[in-house]
C-alpha positions in Angstrom: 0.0 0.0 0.0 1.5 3.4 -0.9 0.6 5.5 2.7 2.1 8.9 0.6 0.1 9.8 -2.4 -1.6 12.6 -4.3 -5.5 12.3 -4.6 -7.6 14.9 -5.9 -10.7 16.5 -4.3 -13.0 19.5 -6.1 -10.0 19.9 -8.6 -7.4 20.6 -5.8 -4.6 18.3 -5.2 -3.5 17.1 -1.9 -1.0 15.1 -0.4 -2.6 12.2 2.0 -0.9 10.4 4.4 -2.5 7.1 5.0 -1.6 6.2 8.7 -4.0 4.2 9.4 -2.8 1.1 11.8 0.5 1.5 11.4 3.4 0.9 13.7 5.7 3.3 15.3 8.5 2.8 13.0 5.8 2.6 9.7 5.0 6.2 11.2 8.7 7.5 10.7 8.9 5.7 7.2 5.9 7.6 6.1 6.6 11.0 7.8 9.7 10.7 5.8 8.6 10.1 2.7 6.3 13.8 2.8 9.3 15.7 4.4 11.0 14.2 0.7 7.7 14.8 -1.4 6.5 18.5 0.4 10.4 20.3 0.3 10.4 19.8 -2.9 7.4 21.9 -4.0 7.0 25.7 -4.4 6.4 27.6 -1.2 3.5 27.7 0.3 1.6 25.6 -2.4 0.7 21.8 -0.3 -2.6 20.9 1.2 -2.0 18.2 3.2 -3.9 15.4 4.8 -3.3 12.5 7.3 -5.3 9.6 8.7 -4.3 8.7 12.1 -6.9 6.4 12.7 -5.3 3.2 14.7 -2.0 4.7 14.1 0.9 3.8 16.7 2.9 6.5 18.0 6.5 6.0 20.2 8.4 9.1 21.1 10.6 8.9 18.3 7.8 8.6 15.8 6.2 12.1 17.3 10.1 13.5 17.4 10.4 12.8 13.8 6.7 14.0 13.5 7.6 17.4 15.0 11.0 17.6 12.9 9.3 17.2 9.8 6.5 19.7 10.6 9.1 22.4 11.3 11.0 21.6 7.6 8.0 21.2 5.2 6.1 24.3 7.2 6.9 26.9 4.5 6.0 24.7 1.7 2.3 24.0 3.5 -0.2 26.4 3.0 -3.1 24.0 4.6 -3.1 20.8 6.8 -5.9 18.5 8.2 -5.6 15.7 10.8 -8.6 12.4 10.6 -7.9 10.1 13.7 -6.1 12.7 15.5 -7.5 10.4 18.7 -5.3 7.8 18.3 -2.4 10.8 18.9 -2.4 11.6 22.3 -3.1 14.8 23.4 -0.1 15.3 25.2 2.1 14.4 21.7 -0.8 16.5 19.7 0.3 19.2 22.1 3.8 19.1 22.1 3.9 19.1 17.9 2.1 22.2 17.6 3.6 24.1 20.0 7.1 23.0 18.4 6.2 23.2 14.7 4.1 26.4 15.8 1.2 25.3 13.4 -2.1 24.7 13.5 -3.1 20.5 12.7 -7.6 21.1 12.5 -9.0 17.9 13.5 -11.5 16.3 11.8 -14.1 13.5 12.0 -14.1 12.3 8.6 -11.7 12.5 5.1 -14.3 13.7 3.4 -15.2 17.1 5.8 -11.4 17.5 6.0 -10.7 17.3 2.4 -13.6 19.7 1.8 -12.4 22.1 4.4 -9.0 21.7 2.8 -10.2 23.1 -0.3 -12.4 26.1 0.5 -9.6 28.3 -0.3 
């Protein structure tokens, strides 16, 4: 299964992370794989979506999480989380207060990826 793809919604491309049930170090493989995909795109120009649903998360997965958030940051211009339960709050915490970005959280793909492309 490729977790890192380009799927289109309403005509606008974005980058999905399929997470669901992997393990820790599955988690670090995928995260990455979109630091490689997002830095090399123009600035400010990546929608970006991941599943977290039954996604395992060690302290080096979310360290790697958090690294990667900080590099492909200027490259992003929106980002939704589905799953973001199976992060805990504590590690959903600590990545946005170190990447200093916003991750929405949402129930479903579909409301993210519509909220992804209302602008």
């Amino acid at each position: 299964m490729d977790r890192v793809r380009w799927i289109t919604h309403q005509g606008k491309q974005i980058l999905f992370l399929d997470l669901t049930n992997c393990t820790a170090q599955e988690v670090i493989q995928s995260v990455n794989e979109v630091q490689r995909i997002v830095t090399t795109q123009p600035i400010n120009s990546v929608r970006t979506l991941s599943d977290l649903n039954g996604a395992q998360f060690s302290r080096d997965a979310v360290t790697r999480i958090k690294e990667v958030a900080v590099f492909d940051r200027p490259h992003v211009s929106r980002e939704a989380l589905v799953g973001a339960d199976s992060l805990p709050q504590v590690f959903y915490d600590a990545l946005k207060t170190f990447s200093r970005r916003e991750f929405p959280r949402f129930k479903t793909r579909e409301e993210a990826m519509d909220w992804l492309v209302t602008r």
